[in-house]
SEGU-300233 format. One line per 5 residues: their letters; for each residue x, y, z of N, C-alpha, C. Coordinates in pm, whole numbers, plus 50000, padded with zeros to 5 digits. Atoms other than C-alpha are relative to their C-alpha. Last residue first. Example, Ala and Ser with C-alpha at 12.3 -4.5 7.8 and 13.67 -1.06 7.14 Angstrom:
! SEGU-300233
SA = 49918:49881:49994:51367:49894:50714:49923:50109:50073 ~ 50089:49881:50000:51230:49550:50780:50090:50120:50000
This chain:
! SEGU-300233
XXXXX = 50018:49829:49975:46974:51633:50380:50178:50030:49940 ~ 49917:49909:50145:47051:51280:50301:49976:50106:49984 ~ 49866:49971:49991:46967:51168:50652:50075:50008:49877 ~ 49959:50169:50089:46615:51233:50577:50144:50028:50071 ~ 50139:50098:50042:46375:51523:50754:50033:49818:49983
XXXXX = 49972:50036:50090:46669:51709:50987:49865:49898:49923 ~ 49992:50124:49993:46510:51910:51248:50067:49919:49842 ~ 50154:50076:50070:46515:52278:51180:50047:49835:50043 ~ 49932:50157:49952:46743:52559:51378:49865:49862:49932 ~ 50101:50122:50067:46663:52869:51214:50010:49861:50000
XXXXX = 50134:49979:50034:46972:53037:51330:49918:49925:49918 ~ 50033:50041:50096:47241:52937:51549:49858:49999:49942 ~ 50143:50056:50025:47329:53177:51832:49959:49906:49835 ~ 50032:50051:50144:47658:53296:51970:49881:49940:50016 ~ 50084:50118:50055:47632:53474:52278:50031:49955:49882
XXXXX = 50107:50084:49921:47774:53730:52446:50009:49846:50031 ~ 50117:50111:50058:48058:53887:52213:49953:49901:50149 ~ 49991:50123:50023:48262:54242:52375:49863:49860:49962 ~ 49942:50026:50129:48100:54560:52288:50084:49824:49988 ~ 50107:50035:50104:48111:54647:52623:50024:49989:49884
XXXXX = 49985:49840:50011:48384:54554:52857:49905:50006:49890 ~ 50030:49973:50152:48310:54209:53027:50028:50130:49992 ~ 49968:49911:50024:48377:54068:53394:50042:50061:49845 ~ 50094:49944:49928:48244:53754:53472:50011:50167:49968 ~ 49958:49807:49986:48254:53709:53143:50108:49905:50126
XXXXX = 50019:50023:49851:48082:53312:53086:50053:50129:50063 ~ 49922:49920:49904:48054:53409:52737:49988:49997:50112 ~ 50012:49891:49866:47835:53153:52584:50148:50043:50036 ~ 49855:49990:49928:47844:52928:52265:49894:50146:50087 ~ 49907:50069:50047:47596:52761:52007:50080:50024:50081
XXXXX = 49864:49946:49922:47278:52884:52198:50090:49914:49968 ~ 49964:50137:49908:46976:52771:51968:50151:50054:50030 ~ 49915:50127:50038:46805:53021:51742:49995:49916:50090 ~ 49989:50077:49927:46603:53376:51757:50064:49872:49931 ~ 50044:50064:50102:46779:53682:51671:49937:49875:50076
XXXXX = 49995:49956:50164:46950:53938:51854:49895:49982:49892 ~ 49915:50025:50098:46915:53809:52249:49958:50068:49834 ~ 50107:50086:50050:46863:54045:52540:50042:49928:49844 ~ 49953:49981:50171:47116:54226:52739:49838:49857:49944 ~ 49938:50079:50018:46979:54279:53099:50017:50005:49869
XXXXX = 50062:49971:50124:47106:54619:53224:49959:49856:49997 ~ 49986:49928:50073:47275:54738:53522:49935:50023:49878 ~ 50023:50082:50121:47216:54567:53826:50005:50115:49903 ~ 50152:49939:50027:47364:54666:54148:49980:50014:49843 ~ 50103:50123:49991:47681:54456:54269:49827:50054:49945
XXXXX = 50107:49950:49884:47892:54791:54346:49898:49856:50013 ~ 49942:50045:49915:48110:54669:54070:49914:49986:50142 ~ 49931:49917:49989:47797:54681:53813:50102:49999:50121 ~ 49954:49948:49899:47628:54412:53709:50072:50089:49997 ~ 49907:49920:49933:47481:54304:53364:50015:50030:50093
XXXXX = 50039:49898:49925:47212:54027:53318:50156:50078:50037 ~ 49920:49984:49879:47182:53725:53088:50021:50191:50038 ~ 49908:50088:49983:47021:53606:52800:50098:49995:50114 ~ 49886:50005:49945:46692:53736:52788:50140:49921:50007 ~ 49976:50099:49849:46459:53692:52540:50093:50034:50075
XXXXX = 50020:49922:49885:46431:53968:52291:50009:49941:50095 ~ 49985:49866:49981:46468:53729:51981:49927:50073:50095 ~ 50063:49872:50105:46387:53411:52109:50051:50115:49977 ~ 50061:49831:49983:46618:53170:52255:49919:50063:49906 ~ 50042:49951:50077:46669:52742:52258:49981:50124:50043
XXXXX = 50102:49954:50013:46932:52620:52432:49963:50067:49939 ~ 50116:50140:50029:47196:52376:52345:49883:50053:50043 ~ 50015:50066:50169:47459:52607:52515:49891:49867:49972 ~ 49878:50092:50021:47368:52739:52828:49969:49950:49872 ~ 50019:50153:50096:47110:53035:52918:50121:49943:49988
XXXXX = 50118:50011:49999:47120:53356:53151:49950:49864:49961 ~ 50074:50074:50048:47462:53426:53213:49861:50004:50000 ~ 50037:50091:49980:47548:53671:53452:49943:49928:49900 ~ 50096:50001:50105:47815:53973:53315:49934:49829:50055 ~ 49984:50148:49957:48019:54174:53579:49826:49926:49914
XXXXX = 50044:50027:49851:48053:54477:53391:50007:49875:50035 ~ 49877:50065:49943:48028:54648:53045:49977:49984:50121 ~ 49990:49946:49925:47695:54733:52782:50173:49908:50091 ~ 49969:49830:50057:47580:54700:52483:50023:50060:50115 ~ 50058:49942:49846:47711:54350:52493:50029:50147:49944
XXXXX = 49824:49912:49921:47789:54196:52175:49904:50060:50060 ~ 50050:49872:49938:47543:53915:52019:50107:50068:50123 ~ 49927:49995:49821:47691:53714:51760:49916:50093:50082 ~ 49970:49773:49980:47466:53594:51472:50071:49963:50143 ~ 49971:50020:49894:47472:53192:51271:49980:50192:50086
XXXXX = 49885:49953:50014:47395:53004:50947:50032:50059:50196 ~ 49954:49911:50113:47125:52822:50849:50121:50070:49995 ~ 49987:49880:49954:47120:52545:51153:50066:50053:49879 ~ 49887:49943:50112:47094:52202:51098:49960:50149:50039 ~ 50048:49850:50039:46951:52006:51392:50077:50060:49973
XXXXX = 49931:49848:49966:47107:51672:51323:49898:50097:50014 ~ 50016:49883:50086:46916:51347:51337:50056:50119:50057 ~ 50160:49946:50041:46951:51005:51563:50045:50109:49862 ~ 50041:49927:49868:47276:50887:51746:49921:50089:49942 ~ 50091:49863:50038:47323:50611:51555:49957:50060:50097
XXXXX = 50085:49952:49876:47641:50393:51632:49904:50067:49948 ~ 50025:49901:49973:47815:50244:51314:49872:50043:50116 ~ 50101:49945:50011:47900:49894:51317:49950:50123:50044 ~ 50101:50060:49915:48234:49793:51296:49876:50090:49978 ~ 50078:50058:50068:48508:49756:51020:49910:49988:50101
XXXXX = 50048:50097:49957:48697:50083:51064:49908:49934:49995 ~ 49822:50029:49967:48883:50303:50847:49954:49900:50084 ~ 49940:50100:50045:48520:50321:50666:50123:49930:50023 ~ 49933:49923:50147:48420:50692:50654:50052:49869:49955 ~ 50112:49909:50132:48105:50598:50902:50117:49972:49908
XXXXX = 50045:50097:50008:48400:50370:51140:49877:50031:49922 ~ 49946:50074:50117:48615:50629:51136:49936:49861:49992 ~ 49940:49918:50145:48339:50873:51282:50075:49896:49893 ~ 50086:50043:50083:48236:50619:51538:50005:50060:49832 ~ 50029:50136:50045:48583:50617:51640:49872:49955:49920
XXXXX = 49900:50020:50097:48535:50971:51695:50006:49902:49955 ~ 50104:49913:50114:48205:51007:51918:50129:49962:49858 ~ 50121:50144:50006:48415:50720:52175:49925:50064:49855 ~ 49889:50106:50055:48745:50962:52166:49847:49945:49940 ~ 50041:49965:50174:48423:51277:52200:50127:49901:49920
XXXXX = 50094:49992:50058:48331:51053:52545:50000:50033:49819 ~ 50042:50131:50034:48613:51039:52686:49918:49991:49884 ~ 49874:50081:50099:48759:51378:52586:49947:49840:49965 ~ 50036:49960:50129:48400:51558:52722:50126:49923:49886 ~ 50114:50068:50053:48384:51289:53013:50039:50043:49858
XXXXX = 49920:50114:50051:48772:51446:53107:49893:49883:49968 ~ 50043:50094:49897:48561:51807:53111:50070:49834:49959 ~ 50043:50080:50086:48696:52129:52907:50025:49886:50138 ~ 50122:50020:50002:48777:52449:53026:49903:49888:49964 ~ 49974:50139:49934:49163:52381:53069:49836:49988:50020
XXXXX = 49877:50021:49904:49266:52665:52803:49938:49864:50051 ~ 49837:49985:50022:48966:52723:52559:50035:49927:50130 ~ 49995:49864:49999:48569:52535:52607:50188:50014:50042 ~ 49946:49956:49874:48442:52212:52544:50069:50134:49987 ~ 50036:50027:49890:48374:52082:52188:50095:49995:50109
XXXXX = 49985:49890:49901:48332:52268:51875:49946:49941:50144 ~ 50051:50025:49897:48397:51993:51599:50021:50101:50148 ~ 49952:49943:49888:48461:52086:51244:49954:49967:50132 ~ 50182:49978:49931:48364:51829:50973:50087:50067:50104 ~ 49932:49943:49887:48552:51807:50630:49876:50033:50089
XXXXX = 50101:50012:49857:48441:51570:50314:50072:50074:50129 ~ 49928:50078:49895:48812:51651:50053:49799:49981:50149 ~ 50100:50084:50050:48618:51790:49720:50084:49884:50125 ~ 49919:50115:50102:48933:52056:49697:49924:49854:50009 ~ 49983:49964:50177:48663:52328:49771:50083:49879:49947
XXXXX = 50105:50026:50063:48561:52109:50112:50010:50017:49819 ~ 49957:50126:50032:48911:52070:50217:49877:49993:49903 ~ 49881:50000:50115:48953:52471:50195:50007:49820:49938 ~ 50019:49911:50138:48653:52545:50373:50060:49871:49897 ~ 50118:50048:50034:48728:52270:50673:49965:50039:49850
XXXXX = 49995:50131:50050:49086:52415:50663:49908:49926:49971 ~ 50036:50079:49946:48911:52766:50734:50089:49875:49916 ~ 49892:50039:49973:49008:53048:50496:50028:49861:50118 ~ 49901:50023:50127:48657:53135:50416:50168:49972:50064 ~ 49905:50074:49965:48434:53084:50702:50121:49973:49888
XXXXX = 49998:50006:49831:48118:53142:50501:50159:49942:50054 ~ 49900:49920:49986:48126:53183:50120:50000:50099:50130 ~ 49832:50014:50061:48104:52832:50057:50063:50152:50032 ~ 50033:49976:50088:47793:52787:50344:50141:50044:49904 ~ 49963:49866:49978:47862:52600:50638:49987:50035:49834
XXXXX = 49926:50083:50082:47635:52256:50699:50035:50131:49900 ~ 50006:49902:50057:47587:52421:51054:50064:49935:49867 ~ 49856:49996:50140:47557:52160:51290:49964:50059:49875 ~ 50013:49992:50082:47308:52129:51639:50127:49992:49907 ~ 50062:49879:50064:47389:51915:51763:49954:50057:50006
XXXXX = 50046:49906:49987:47709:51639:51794:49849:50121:49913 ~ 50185:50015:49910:47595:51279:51718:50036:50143:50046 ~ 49973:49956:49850:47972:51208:51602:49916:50037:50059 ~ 49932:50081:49942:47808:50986:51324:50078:50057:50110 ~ 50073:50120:49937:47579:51231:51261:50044:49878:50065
XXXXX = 50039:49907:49890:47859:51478:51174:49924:49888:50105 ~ 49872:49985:49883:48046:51256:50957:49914:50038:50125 ~ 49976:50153:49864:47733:51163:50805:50094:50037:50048 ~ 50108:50025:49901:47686:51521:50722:50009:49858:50055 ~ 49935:49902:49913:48057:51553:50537:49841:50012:50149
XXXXX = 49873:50065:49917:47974:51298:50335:49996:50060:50180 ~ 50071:50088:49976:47664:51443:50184:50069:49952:50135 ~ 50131:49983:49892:47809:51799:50187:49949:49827:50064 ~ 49962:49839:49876:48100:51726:50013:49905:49984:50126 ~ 49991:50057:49881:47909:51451:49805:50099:50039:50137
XXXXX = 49950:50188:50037:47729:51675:49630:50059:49916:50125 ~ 50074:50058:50021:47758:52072:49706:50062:49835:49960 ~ 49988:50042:50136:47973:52219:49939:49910:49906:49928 ~ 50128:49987:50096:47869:52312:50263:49994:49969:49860 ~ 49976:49916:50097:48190:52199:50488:49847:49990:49872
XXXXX = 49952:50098:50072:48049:52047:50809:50031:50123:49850 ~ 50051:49975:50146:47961:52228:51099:50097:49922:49926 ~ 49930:50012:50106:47916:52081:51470:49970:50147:49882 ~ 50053:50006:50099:47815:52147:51840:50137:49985:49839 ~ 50038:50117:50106:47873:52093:52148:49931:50012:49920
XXXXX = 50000:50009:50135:48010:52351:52432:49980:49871:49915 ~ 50135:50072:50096:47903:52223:52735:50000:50056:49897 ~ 49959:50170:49984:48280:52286:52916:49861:50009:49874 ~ 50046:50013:49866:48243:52718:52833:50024:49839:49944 ~ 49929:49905:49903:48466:52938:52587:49944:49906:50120
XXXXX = 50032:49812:49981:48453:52791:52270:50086:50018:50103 ~ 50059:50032:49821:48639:52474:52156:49959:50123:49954 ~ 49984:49858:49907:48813:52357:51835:49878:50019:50079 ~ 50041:50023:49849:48893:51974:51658:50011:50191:50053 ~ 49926:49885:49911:48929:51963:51273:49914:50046:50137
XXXXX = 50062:49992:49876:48788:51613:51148:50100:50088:50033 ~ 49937:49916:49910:48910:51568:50740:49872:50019:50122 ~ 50056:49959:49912:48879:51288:50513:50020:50078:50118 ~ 50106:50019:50008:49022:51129:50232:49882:50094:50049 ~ 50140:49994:49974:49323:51298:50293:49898:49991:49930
XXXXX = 49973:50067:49927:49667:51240:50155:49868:49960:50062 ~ 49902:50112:50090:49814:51532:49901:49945:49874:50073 ~ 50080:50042:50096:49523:51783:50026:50072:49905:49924 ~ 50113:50077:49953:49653:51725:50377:49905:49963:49869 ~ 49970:50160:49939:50028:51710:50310:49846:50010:49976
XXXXX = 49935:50097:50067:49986:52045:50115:50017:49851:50036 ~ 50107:49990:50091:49793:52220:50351:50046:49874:49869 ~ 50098:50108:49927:49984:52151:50650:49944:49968:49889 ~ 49947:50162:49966:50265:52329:50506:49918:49913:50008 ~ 49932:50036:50162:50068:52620:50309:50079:49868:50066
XXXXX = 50154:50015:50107:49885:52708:50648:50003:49914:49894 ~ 50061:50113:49923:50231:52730:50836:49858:49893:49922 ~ 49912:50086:50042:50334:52954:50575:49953:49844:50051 ~ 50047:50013:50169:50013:53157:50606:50097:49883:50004 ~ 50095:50069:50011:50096:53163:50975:49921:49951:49883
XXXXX = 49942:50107:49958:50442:53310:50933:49839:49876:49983 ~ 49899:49959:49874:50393:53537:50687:50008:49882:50035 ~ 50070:49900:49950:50346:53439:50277:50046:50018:50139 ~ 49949:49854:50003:50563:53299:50034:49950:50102:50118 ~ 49854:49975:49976:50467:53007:50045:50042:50098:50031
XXXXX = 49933:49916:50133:50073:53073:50086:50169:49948:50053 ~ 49848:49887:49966:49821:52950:50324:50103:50027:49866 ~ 49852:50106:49995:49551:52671:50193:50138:50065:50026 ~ 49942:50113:50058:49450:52787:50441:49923:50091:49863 ~ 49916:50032:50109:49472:53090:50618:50043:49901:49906
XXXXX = 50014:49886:50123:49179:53205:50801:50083:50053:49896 ~ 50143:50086:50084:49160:52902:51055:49978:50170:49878 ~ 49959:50140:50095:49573:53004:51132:49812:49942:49956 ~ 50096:50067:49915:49459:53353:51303:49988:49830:49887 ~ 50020:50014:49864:49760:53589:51268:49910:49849:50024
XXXXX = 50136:50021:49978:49623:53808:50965:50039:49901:50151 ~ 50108:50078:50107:49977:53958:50920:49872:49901:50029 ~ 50123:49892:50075:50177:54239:51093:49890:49877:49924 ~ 49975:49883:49999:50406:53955:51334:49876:50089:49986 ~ 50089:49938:50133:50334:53627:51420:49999:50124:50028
XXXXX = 49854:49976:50108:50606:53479:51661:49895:50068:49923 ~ 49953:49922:49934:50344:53424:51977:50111:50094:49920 ~ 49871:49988:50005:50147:53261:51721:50030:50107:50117 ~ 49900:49971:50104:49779:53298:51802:50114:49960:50041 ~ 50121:50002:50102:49474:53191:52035:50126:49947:49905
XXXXX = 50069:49919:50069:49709:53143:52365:49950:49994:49840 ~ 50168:49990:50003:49804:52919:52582:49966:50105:49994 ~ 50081:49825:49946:50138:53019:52536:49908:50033:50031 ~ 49908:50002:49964:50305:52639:52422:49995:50116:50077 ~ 50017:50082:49877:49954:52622:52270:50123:50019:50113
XXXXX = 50076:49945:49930:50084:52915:52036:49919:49932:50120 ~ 49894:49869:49917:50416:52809:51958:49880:50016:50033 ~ 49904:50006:49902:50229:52490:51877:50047:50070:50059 ~ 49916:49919:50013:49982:52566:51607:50051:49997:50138 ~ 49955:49949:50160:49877:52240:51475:50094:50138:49986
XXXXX = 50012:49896:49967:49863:52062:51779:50096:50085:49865 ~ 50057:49958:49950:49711:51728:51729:50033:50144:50076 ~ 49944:49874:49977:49789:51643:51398:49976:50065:50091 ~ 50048:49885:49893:49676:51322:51338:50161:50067:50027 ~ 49879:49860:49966:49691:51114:51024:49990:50100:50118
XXXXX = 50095:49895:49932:49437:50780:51016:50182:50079:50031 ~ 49933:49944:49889:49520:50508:50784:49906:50129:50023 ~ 49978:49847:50071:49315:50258:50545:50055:50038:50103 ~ 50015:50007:50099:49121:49978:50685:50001:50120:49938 ~ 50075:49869:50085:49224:49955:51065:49989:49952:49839
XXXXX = 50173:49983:50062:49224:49666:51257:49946:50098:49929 ~ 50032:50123:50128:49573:49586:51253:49871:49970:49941 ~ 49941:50020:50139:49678:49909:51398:49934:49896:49929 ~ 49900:50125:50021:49471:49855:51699:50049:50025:49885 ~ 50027:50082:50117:49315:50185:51808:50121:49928:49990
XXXXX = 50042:50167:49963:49267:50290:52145:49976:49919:49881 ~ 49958:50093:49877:49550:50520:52258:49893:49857:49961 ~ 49842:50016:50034:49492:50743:51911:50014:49824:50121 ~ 50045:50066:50152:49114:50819:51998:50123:49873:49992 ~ 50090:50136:49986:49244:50910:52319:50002:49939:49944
XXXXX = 49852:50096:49937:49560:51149:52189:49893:49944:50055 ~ 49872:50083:50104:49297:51286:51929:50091:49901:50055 ~ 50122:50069:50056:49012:51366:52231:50109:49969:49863 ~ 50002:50064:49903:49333:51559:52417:49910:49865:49938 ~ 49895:50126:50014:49410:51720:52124:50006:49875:50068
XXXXX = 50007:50120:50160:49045:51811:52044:50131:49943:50001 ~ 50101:50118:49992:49009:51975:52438:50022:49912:49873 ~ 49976:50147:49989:49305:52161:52367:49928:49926:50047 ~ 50123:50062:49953:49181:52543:52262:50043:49818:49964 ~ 49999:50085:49833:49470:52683:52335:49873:49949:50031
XXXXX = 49952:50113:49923:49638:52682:52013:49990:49984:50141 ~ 50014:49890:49898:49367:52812:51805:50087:49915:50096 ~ 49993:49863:50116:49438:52559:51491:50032:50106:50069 ~ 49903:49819:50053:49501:52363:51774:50048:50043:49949 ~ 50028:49952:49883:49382:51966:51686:50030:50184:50033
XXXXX = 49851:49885:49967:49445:51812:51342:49855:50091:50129 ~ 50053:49906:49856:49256:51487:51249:50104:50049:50029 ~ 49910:49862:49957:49288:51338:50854:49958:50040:50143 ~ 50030:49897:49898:49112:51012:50792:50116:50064:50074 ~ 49873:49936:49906:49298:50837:50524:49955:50131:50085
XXXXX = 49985:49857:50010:49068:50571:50322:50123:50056:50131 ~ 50103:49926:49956:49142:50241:50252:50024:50154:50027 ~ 50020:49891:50048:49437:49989:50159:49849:50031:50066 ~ 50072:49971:50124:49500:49721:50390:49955:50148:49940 ~ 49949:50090:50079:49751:49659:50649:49926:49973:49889
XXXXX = 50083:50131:49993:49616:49961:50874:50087:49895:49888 ~ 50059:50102:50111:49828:50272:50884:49913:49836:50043 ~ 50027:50147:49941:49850:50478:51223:49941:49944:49874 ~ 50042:50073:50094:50039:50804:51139:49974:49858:50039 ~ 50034:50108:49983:50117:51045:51409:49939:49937:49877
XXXXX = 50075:50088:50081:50263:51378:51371:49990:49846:50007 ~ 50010:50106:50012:50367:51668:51604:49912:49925:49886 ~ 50080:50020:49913:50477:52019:51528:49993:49835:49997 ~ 50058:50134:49983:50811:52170:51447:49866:49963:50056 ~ 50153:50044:49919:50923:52497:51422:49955:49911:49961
XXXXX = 50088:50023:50036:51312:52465:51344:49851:49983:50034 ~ 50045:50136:49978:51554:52643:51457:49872:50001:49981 ~ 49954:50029:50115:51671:53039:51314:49960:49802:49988 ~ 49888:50022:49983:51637:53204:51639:50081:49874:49873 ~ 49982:49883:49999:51293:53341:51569:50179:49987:50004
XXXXX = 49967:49954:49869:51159:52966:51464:50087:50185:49976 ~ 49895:49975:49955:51159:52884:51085:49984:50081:50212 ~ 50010:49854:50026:50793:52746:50957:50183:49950:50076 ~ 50071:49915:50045:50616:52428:50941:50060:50129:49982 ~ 49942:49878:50024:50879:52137:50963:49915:50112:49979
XXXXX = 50005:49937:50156:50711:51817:51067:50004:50105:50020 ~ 49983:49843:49995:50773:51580:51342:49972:50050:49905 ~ 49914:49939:50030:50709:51211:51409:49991:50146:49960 ~ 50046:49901:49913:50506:50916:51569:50116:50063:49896 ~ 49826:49954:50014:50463:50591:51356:49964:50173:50077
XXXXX = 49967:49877:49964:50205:50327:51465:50144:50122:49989 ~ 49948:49923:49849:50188:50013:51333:49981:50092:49991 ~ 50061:50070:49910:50009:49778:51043:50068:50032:50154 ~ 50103:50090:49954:50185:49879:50750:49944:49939:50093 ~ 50000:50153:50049:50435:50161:50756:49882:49876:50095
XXXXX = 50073:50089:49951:50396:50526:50762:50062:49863:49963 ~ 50039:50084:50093:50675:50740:50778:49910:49885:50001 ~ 50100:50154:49906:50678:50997:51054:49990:49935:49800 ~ 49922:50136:50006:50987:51245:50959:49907:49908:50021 ~ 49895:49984:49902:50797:51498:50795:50112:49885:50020
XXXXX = 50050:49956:50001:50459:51303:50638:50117:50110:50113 ~ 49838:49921:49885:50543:51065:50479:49978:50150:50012 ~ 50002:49835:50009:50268:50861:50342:50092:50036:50088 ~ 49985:49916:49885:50312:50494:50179:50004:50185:49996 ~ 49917:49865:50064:50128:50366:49946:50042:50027:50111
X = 50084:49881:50000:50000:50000:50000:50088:50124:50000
């Protein structure tokens, strides 16, 4: 079967290979490196792609990669699985969003693929990954978080045909939802995007919240949601779990505080709001109430700002709109 090389990790048949890959030049002239794992199977099949901190401190998806990872048998796979579970490193390494090295230029690695040679640091980065993944991948699962643990939800790249088709069983098969089956000229620079235009199935997964916000059920649990994944795309030969119908969701609104202060929740993700409903209640140091903010639009609470302490203008709520039941699972 073909082998993929991917840095130094070379796959070979029916083990596990761990190894490095060159994305960019460090400030002192050494090499930025991130990790790579390649777990081939002994028969040809597909090549589920998983890459973890795009945002590098949202590590709930590496953590749910290095599970996944711990419980598959090489010899039972059909086809390999590539993980990437911290994509931008200097910036996990800082728990923080961005490069700590990224200079004047956009900065935010999900808004640079397929990145550019030539371009800054995170473009470059962009253009490394990018290349292995559209040279290699069947199938792509990119792992990111909000802000609170019960974050859970999907989107899948919107593309028409079997883009989309694909790319919804993925989803279903990780049973997060709602899931946003994202529109082409939504989320543009996104690896999801970018796998979708090159006709690669891609499914984003937004579960648990940045830095250490995230619950050791939500890893268990989204290893267990994963497996079922390569076991939809075919890397594995067992029987797919059903965990029912997506609620798809049109697209999405933020709501920014028109106001600053100690900021109380109101709702948790996975709930439903109306426009004007409440979502939670401003304070003022003094403890005496200030305002409550109300929501935008109505949907289904994709993400919360837990504050406690907000300046105005900062984002609330996310909200997914027109949330509909799925009819068929060929939606």
């Amino acid at each position: 079967m073909a082998t993929i090389e991917i840095g130094s990790a070379v796959s070979r048949a029916g083990v596990r290979v761990d190894g490095m890959l060159k994305v960019a030049d460090l400030p002192d002239g050494q090499p930025m490196q991130i990790p790579v794992t390649i777990v081939q199977g002994p028969a040809d099949g597909p090549v589920l792609w998983l890459h973890g901190c795009v945002h590098g401190n949202e590590y709930c998806g590496a953590y749910i990669i290095q599970a996944f990872l711990r419980g598959l048998d090489p010899q039972a796979l059909r086809g390999t699985v590539v993980a990437l579970p911290f994509l931008n490193l200097t910036a996990s390494q800082r728990n923080q969003r961005m490069s700590p090295f990224e200079g004047y230029n956009v900065g935010d690695l999900n808004r640079c693929f397929p990145g550019k040679a030539d371009g800054g640091l995170t473009d470059q980065i962009g253009h490394v990954v990018w290349t292995h993944l559209k040279r290699h991948a069947t199938h792509l699962v990119d792992f990111h978080t909000a802000l609170t643990a019960d974050t859970h939800w999907s989107l899948v790249a919107g593309h028409a045909g079997k883009v989309r088709e694909h790319g919804l069983a993925m989803a279903r098969a990780f049973g997060y939802s709602p899931c946003l089956p994202t529109p082409t000229d939504m989320l543009a620079g996104s690896a999801m995007m970018a796998a979708g235009a090159a006709g690669i199935p891609a499914l984003i997964i937004e579960a648990g919240g940045i830095g250490p916000a995230f619950t050791p059920e939500t890893v268990r649990e989204g290893a267990d949601r994963l497996r079922n994944v390569a076991r939809q795309v075919g890397v594995l030969a067992e029987k797919v779990v059903d965990h029912g119908r997506l609620t798809l969701v049109s697209s999405f609104a933020w709501c920014k505080s028109a106001h600053g202060g100690l900021f109380k929740p109101a709702v948790c993700c996975g709930q439903p709001v109306k426009k004007g409903g409440v979502i939670g209640t401003f304070f003022d140091t003094h403890g005496e109430k200030v305002a409550d903010e109300r929501a935008p639009a109505t949907g289904v609470v994709l993400a919360i700002n837990p504050g406690p302490l907000l300046p105005q203008g900062d984002i609330l709520v996310h909200i997914g709109l027109e949330p509909r039941l799925e009819t068929a699972a060929t939606e």
